[in-house]
C-alpha positions as CSV (number, residue, x, y, z in Angstrom):
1,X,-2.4,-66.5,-0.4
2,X,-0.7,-63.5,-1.0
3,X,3.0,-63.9,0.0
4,X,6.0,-62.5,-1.9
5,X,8.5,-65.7,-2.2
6,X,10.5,-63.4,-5.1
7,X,13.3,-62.9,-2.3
8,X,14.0,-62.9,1.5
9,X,12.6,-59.2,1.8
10,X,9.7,-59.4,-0.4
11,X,8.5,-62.7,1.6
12,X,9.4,-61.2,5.5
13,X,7.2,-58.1,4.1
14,X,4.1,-59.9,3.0
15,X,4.3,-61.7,6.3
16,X,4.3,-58.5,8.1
17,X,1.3,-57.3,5.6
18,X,-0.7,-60.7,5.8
19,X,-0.7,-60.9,9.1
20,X,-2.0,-57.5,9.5
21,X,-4.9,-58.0,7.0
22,X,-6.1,-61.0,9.0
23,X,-5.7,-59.4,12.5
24,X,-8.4,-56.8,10.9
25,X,-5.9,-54.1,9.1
26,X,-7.7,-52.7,6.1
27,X,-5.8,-49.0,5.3
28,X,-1.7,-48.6,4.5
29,X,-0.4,-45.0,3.5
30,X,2.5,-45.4,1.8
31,X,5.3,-42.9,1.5
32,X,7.6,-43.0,-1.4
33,X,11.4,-44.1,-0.7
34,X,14.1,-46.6,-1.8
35,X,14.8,-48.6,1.4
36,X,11.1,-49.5,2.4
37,X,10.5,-51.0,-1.2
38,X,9.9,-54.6,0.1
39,X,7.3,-52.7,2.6
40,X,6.0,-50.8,0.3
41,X,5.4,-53.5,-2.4
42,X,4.3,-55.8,0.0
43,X,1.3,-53.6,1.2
44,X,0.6,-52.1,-2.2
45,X,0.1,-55.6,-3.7
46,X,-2.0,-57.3,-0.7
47,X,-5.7,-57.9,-2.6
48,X,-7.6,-56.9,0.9
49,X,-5.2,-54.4,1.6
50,X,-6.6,-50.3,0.5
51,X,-2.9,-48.6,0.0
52,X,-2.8,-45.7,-0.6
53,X,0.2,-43.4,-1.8
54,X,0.9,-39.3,-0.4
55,X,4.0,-37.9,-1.0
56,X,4.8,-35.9,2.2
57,X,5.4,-37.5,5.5
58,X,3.9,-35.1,7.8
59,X,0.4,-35.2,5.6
60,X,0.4,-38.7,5.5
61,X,0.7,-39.3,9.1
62,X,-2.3,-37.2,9.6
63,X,-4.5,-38.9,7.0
64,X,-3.7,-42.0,8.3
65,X,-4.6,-40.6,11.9
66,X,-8.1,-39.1,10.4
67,X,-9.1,-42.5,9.6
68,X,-8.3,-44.2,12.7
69,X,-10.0,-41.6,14.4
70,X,-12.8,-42.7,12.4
71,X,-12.7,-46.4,12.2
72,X,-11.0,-46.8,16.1
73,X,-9.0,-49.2,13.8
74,X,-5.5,-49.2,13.5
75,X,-4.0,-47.3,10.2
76,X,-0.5,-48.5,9.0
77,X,1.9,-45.8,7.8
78,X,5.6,-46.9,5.8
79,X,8.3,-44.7,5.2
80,X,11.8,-44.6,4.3
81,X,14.7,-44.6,6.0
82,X,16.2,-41.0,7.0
83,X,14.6,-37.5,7.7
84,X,11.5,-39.5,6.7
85,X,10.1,-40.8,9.8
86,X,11.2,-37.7,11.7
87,X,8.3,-36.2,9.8
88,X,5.9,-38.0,11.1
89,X,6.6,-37.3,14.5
90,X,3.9,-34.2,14.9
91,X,1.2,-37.0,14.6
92,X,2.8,-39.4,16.8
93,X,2.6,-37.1,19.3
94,X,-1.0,-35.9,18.2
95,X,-2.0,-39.9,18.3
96,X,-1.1,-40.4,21.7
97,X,-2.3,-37.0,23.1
98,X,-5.4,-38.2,21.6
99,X,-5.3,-42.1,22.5
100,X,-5.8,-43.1,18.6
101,X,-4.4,-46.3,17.2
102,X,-1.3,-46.0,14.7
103,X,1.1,-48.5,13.4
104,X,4.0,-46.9,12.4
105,X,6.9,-49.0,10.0
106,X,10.3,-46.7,9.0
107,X,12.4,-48.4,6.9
108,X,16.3,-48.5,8.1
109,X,19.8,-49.2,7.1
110,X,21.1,-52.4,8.1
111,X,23.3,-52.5,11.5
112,X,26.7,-52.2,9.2
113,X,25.2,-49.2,6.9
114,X,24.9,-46.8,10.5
115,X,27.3,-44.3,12.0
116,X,29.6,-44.5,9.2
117,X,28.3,-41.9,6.7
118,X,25.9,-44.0,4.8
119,X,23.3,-41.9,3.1
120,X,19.5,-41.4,4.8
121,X,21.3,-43.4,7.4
122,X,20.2,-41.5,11.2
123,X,19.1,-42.7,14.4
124,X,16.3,-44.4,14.3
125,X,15.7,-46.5,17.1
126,X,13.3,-45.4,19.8
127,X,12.9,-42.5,17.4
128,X,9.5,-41.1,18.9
129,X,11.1,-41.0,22.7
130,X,8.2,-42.3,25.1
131,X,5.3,-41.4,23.0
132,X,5.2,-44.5,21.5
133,X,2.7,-47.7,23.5
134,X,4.9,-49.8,22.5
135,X,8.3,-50.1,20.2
136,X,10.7,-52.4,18.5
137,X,13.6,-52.5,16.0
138,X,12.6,-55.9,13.9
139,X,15.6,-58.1,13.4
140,X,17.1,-58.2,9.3
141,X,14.7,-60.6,7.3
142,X,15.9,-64.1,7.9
143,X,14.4,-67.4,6.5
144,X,14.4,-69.5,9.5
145,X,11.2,-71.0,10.9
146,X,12.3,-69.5,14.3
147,X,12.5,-65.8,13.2
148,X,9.1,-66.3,11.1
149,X,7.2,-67.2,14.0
150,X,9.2,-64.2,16.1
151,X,8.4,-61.9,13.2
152,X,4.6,-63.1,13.6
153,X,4.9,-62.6,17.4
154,X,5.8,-58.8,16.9
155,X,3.2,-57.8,14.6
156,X,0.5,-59.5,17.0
157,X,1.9,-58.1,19.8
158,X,2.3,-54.5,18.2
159,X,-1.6,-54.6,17.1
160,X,-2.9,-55.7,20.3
161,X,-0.6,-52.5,22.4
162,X,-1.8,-50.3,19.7
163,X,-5.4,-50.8,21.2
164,X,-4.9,-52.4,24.6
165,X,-5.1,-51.2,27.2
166,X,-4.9,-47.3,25.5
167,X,-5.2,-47.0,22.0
168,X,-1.9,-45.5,20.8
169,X,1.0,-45.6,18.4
170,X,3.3,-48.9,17.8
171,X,6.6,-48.6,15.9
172,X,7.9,-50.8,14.1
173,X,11.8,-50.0,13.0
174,X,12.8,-52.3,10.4
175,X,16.3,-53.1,8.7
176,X,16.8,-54.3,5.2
177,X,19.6,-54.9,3.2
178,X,19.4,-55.2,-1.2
179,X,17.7,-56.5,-2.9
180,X,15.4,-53.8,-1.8
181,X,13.5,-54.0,-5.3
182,X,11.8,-57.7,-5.7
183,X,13.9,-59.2,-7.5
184,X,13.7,-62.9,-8.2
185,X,16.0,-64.9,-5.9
186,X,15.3,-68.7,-7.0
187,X,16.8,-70.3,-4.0
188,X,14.0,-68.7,-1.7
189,X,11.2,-71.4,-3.1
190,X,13.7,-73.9,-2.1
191,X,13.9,-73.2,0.9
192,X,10.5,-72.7,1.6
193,X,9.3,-75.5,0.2
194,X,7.9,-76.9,3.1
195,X,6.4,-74.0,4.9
196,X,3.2,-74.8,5.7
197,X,1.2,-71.6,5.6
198,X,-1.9,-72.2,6.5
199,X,-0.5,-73.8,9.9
200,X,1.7,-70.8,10.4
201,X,-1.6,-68.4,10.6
202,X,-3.9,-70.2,12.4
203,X,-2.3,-68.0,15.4
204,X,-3.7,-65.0,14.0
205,X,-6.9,-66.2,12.8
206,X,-7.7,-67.4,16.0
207,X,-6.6,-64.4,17.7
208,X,-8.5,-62.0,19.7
209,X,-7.8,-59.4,22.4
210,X,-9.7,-60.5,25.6
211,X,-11.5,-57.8,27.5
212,X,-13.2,-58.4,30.6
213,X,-15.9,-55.6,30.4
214,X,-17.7,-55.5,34.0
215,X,-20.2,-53.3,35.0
216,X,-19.9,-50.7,37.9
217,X,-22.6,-49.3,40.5
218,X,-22.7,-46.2,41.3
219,X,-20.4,-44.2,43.9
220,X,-22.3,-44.0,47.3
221,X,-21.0,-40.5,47.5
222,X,-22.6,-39.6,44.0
223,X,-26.1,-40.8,45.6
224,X,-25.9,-39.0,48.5
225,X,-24.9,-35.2,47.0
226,X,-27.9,-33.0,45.7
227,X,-25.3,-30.2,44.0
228,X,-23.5,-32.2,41.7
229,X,-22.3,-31.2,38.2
230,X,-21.5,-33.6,35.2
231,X,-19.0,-32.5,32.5
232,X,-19.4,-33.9,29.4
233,X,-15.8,-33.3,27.6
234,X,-14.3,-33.9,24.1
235,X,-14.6,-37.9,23.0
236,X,-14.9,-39.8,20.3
237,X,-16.7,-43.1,20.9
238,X,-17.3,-45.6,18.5
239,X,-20.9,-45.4,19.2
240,X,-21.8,-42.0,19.7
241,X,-25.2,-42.5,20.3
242,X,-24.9,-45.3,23.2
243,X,-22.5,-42.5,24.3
244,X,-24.8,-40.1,24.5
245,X,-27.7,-42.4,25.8
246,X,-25.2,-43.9,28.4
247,X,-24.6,-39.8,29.7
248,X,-28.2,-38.6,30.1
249,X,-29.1,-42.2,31.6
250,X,-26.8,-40.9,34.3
251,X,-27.6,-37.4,34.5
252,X,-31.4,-38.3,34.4
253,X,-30.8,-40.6,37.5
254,X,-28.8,-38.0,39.5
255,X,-30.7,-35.1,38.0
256,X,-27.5,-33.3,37.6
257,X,-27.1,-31.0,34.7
258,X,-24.6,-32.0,31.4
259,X,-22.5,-29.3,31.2
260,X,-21.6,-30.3,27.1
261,X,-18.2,-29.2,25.2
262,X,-19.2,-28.8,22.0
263,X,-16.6,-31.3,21.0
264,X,-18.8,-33.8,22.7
265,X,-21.5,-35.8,20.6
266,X,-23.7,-34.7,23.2
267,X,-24.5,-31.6,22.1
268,X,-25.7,-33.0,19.0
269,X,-27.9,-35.5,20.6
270,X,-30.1,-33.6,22.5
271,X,-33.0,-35.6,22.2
272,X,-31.5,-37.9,24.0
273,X,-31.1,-35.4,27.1
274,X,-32.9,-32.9,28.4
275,X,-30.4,-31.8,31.5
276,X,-27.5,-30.4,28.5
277,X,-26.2,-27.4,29.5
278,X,-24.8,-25.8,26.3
279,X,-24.0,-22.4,27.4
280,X,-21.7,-22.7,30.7
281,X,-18.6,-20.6,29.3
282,X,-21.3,-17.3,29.2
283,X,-23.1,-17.9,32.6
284,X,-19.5,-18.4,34.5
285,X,-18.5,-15.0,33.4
286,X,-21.2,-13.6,35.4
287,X,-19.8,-13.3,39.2
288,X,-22.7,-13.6,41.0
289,X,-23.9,-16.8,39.3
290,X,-20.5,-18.3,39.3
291,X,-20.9,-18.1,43.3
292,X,-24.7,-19.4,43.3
293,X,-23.8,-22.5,41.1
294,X,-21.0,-24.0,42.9
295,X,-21.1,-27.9,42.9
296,X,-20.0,-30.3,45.7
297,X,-19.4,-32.9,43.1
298,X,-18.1,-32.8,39.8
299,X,-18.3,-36.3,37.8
300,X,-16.2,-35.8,34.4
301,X,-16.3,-38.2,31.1
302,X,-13.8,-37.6,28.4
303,X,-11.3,-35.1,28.5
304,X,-11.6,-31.6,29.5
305,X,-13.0,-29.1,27.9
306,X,-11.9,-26.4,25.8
307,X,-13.2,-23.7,28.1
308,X,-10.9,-21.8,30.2
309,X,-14.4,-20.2,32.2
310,X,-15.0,-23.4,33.4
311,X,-11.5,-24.4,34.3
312,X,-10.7,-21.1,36.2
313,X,-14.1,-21.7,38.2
314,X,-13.4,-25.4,39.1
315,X,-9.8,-24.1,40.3
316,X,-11.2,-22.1,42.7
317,X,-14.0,-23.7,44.3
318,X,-12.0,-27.7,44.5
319,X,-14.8,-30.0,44.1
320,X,-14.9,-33.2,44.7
321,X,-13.7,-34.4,41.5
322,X,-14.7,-37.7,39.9
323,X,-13.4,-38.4,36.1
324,X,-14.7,-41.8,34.1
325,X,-12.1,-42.6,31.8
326,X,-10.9,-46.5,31.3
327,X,-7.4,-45.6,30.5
328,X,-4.8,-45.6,32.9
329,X,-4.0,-41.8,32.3
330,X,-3.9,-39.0,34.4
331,X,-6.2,-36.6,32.9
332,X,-7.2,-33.9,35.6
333,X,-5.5,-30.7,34.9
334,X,-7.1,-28.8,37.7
335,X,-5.2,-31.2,40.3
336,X,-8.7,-31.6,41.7
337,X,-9.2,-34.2,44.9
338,X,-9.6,-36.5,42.3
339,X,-10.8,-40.2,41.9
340,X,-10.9,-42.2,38.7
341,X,-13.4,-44.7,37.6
342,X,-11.1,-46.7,35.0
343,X,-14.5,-47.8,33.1
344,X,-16.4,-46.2,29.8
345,X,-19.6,-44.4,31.1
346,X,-21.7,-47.2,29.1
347,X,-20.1,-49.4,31.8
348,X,-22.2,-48.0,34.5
349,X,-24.9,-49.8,36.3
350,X,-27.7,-48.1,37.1
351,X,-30.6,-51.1,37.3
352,X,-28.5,-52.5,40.4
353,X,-28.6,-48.9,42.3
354,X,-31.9,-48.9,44.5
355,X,-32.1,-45.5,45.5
356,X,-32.1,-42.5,43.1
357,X,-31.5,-38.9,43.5
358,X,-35.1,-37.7,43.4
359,X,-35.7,-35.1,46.1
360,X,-36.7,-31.4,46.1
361,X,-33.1,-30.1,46.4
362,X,-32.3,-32.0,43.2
363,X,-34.4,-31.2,40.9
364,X,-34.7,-27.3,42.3
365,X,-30.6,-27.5,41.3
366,X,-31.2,-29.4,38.4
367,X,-34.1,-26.7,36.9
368,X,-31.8,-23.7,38.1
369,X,-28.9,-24.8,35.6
370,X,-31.8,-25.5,33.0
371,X,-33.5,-22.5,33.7
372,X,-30.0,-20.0,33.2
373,X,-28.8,-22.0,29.7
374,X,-32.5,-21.8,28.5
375,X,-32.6,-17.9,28.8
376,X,-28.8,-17.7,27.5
377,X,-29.2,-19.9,24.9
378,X,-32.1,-17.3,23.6
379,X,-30.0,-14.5,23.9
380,X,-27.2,-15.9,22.0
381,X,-29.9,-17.1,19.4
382,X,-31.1,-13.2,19.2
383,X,-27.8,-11.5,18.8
384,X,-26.6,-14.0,16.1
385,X,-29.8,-13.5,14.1
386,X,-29.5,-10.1,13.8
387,X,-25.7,-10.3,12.6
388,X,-25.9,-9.6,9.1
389,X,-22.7,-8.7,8.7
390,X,-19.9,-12.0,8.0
391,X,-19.0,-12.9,11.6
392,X,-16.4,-15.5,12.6
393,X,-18.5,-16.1,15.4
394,X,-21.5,-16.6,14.1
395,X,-20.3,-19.8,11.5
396,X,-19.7,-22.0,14.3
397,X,-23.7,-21.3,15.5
398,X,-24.9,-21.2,11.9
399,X,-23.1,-24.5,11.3
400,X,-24.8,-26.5,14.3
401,X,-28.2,-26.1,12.5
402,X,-27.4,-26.1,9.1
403,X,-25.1,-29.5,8.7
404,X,-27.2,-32.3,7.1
405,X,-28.1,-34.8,9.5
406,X,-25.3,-37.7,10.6
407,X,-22.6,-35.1,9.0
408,X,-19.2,-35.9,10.7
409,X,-17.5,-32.1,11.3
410,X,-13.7,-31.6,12.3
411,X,-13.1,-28.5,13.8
412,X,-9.5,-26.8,13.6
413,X,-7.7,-25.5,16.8
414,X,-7.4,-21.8,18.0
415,X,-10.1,-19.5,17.2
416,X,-12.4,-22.4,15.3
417,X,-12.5,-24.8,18.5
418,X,-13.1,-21.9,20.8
419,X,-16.2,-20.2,18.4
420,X,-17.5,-23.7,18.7
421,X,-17.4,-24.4,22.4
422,X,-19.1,-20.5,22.6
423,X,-22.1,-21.1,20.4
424,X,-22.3,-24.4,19.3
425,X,-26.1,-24.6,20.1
426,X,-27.7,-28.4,20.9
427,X,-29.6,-30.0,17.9
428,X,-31.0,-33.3,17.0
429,X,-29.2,-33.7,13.7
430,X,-26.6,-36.5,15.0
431,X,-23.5,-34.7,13.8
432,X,-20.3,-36.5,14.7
433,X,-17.6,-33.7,15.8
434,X,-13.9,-34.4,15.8
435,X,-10.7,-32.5,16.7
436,X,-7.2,-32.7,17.3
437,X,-7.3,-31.9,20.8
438,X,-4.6,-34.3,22.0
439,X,-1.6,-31.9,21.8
440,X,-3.9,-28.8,20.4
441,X,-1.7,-27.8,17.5
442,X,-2.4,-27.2,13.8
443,X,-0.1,-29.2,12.4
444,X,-2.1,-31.5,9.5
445,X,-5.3,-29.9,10.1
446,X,-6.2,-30.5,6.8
447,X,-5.0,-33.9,6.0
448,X,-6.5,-35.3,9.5
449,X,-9.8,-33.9,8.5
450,X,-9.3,-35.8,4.9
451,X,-8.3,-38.8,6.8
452,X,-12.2,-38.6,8.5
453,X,-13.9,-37.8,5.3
454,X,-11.8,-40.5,3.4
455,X,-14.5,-43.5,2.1
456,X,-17.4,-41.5,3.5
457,X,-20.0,-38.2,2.9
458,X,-21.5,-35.4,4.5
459,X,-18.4,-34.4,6.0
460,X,-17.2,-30.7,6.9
461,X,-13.8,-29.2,8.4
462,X,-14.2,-25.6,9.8
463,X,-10.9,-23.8,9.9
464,X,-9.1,-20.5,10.1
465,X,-6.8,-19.5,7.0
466,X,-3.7,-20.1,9.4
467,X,-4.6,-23.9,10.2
468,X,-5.3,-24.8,6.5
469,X,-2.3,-22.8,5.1
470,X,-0.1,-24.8,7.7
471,X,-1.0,-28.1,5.6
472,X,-1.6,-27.1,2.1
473,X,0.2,-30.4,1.3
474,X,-2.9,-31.9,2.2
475,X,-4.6,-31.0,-1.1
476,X,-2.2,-33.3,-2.5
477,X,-4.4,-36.0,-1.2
478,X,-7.4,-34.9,-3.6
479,X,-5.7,-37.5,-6.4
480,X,-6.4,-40.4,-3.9
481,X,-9.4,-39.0,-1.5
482,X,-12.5,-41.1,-1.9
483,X,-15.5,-39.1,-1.3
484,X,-16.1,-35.8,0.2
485,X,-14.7,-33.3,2.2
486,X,-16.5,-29.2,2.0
487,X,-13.6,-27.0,3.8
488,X,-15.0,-24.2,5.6
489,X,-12.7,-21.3,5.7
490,X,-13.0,-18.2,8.0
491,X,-10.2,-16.5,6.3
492,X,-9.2,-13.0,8.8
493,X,-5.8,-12.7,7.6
494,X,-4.2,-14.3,10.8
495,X,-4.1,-15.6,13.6
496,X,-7.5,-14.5,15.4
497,X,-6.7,-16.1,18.6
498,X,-4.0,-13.7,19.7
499,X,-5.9,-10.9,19.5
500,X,-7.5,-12.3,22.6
501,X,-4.0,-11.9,24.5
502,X,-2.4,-8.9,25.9
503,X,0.4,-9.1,23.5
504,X,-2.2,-7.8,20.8
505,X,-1.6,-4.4,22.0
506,X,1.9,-4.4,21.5
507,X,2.5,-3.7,17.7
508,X,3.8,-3.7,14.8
509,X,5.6,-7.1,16.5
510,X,2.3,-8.5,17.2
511,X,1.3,-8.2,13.7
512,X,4.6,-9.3,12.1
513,X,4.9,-12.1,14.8
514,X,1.8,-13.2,16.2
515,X,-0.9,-12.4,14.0
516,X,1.7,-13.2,11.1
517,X,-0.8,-12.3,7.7
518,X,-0.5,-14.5,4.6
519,X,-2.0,-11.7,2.2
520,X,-3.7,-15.6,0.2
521,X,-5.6,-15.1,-2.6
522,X,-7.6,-18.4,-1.9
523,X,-9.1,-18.5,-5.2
524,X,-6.0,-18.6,-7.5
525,X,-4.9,-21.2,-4.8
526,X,-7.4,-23.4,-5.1
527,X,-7.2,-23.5,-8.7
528,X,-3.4,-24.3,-8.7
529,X,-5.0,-27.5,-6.7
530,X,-7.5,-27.9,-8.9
531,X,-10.0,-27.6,-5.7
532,X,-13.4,-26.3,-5.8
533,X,-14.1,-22.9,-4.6
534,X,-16.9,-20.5,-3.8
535,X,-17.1,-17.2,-1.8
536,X,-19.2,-16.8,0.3
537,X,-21.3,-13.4,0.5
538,X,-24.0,-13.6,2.7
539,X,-25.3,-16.5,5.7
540,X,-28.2,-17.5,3.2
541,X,-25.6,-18.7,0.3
542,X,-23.8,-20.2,2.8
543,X,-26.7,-21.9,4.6
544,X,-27.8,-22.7,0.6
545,X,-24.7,-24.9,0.3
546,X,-24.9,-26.5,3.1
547,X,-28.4,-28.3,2.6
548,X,-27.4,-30.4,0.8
549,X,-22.8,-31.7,0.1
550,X,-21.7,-32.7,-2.5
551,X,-20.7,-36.7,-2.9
552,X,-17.3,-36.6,-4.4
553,X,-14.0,-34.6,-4.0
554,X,-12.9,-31.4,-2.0
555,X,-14.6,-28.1,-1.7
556,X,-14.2,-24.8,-0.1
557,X,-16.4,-22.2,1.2
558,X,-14.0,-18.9,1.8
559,X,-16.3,-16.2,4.8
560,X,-14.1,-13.2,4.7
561,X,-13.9,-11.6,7.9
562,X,-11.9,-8.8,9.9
563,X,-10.3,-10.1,12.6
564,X,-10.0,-6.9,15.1
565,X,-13.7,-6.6,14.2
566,X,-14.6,-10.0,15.1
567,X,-12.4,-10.0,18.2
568,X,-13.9,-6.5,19.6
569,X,-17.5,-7.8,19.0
570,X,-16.8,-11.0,20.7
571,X,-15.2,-9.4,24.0
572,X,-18.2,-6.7,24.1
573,X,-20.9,-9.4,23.4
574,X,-18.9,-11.5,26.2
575,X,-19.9,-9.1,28.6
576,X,-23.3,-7.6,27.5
577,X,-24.5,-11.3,27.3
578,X,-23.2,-12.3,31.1
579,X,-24.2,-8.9,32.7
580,X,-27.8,-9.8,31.7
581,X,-28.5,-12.7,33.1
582,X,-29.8,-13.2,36.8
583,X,-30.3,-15.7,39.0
């Protein structure tokens, strides 16, 4: 049993830890400091326990949000007291945004050692405002058998509100006065003589979060309505396959068409489903088929997408707006006539529904929507083959049917994101997208996608040299990173995406401000990092290193690009590509 009785903060500690392990905890990043010893020690030294050490807060928190994002089990992070927890805030926000399971612990002063100058000695309480589920300051370690089984209480009851009923973050603020180091305090044996552990954890053991999972017929409404729509957001099930199957069961019943962000798994199973609609952001810039395609009902699962072509369509024509989503969010930016299913989409009976949206009207709307992406979809495939030329654009198509099959992919905000949902093109290779899309920032780009690679292969991050530059603390991971991670760097000297707003033409501010060049030599950095590095110079050695990733450690794969050039060929591709289509 692995409990700490070398003093009163040692043994509270290993509680906290021990209880954790057996409600299903398996990962603890560790930050270093002096007043979350006991904490640190006590995960550190827990057999079943992986803990694992990074030296800066704001990496750290994003690793440890990468694997949850992964697992859809809660990660532990420990810190000091101070500054320290402050840093973590970027990915408490990021966690929630994103409804991903955290468990945060930040060491503190004890109630005498605050507001009276004591060092690393801040406000901590209710640090994180209202982002967190759920949060606590923990009393000071005490002995008695009461406080034990309140200390037990807590640590349940932050696991279960870091997944029920929306997965989130939990902090934990907790006090401790010296001996902060374990030191041998003889008189704790004593007076535990008698505690009888395997009594005291039968509670968690035992425990279990009950969820009453029933399943849901369909909307009358959605039976009734030939022109209906179903979008197909950004999500990240723990099954991505019953994800997918569960959608295009659906749409296949309706025959409505899947209009698919890219940072859905749908794209990637298209086998699955043959109503995707890959291409919507292209075929809504064109006018006249923006008008012809207008839906009565919109049904949306996950959140929405990336595309502001889509959004600024739905604004204006107000569907009915259904969204299946089982938290108890408001998600609906447009401020549709919205009504929420609070169910997964796997949660959807079908076998129950007698009649079935089969007629001539259907399937004539259905085969329109089919009809547009298919010819799209080959004119996309057309102008990207004859790119010879290294294109930002073209990586994010490239990647789609290059990646190894069952690859896991985290794609970075701004420019990356966007290149994706434009030409992300459907595939059968199973590929497992993720993103920080919660709050949409780059802050720990890097050390989230680390977090997702962490204890697994055939994992890629595409980014922009402004993203990974933002977290090159990340690469201080590479000493504890178990298996692989190939970085994919589109590296314009700046920020891409704001050459795509009007402030672009207003320089040399935009260029100083916005676009804000780094002028990296990528190489020389990746060797002060001791990271891998190639260059790449054409799409068939890139392709060539993609076949087949590596097993172990990081690697990047620098496409030099120029950003007015990529931007100017984007905008006037934009509009060859929609002016050509036709109804």
């Amino acid at each position: 049993m692995p409990l700490d009785y070398r003093n009163i903060n040692t043994f509270w500690s290993s509680l906290i830890a021990e209880t954790l392990h057996r409600l299903g905890l398996t990962t603890a990043i560790i930050c270093p400091g002096s007043r979350s010893t006991p904490l640190a020690v006590a995960f550190a030294e827990h057999p079943h326990i992986q803990a694992i050490p990074i030296l800066d807060e704001r990496s750290a928190s994003f690793f440890a949000l990468g694997i949850a994002k992964r697992t859809h089990n809660p990660t532990a992070i420990i810190c000091t007291s101070g500054t320290a927890g402050a840093n973590f805030y970027p990915a408490v926000i990021e966690a929630t945004e994103s409804r991903v399971p955290l468990l945060i612990f930040t060491a503190d002063r004890p109630p005498e050692l605050r507001y009276c100058r004591a060092g690393q000695a801040i406000d901590q309480v209710k640090l994180y405002g209202n982002y967190p589920n759920w949060q606590t300051e923990l009393a000071i370690p005490s002995l008695e058998r009461e406080m034990l089984r309140y200390l037990r209480q807590n640590i349940i009851h932050g696991w279960e509100r870091s997944l029920f009923p929306t997965a989130g973050v939990v902090h934990f603020n907790c006090p401790f006065r010296e001996p902060l180091a374990p030191i041998i305090q003889s008189e704790i044996r004593e007076a535990l003589a008698n505690f009888d552990v395997n009594n005291f954890f039968d509670a968690v053991s035992n425990y279990q979060i009950s969820l009453t999972s029933s399943f849901v017929s369909l909307p009358s409404q959605w039976l009734s309505e030939p022109r209906g729509i179903i979008i197909a957001g950004v999500a990240h099930p723990k099954s991505p396959e019953s994800y997918c199957q569960a959608i295009a069961d659906l749409a296949q019943f309706l025959n409505y068409p899947v209009l698919a962000e890219a940072l859905s798994p749908a794209r990637n199973f298209a086998h699955l489903n043959p109503n995707l609609v890959t291409t919507y952001d292209l075929i809504l810039r064109n006018q006249v088929l923006a008008r012809n395609l207008v839906p009565n009902l919109v049904i949306q699962i996950g959140d929405f997408p990336t595309s502001k072509e889509l959004r600024k369509w739905l604004q204006g024509i107000e569907p009915n707006h259904w969204i299946i989503d089982s938290s108890p969010d408001n998600i609906d930016p447009l401020h549709n006539k919205t009504t929420y299913l609070r169910i997964s989409v796997e949660e959807i009976n079908l076998k129950n529904t007698r009649l079935k949206n089969n007629n001539s009207s259907n399937l004539v709307w259905l085969k329109e929507w089919q009809a547009i992406d298919n010819k799209m979809r080959k004119k996309i495939d057309l102008v990207l083959e004859s790119v010879d030329f290294l294109l930002e654009s073209k990586v994010a198509w490239l990647l789609s049917q290059a990646l190894p099959t069952k690859s896991s992919i985290f794609i970075a905000n701004s420019m990356s994101v966007r290149n994706a949902e434009f030409f992300w093109q459907p595939n059968y290779h199973q590929i497992v997208p993720y993103c920080n899309r919660g709050a949409n920032g780059i802050d720990g780009t890097l050390s989230t996608a680390l977090g997702i690679a962490h204890q697994s292969q055939n994992s890629v991050m595409l980014t922009g040299d402004l993203a990974l530059l933002h977290d090159t603390n990340g690469f201080l991971i590479d000493q504890h990173f178990q298996g692989h991670l190939t970085i994919v760097l589109i590296n314009n000297n700046g920020g891409g995406i704001f050459e795509m707003l009007p402030i672009s033409q207003f320089n040399p501010t935009f260029e100083q401000f916005f676009a804000t060049p780094q002028n990296i030599d990528f190489s020389q950095f990746c060797n002060t990092y001791k990271i891998d590095y190639q260059k790449i110079i054409s799409w068939t050695h890139l392709q060539n290193l993609l076949q087949q990733l590596p097993q172990t450690r990081i690697r990047v794969l620098e496409i030099v690009t120029d950003r007015k050039k990529d931007t100017l060929w984007l905008q006037d591709t934009f509009n060859k590509l929609a002016m050509e289509l036709e109804l």
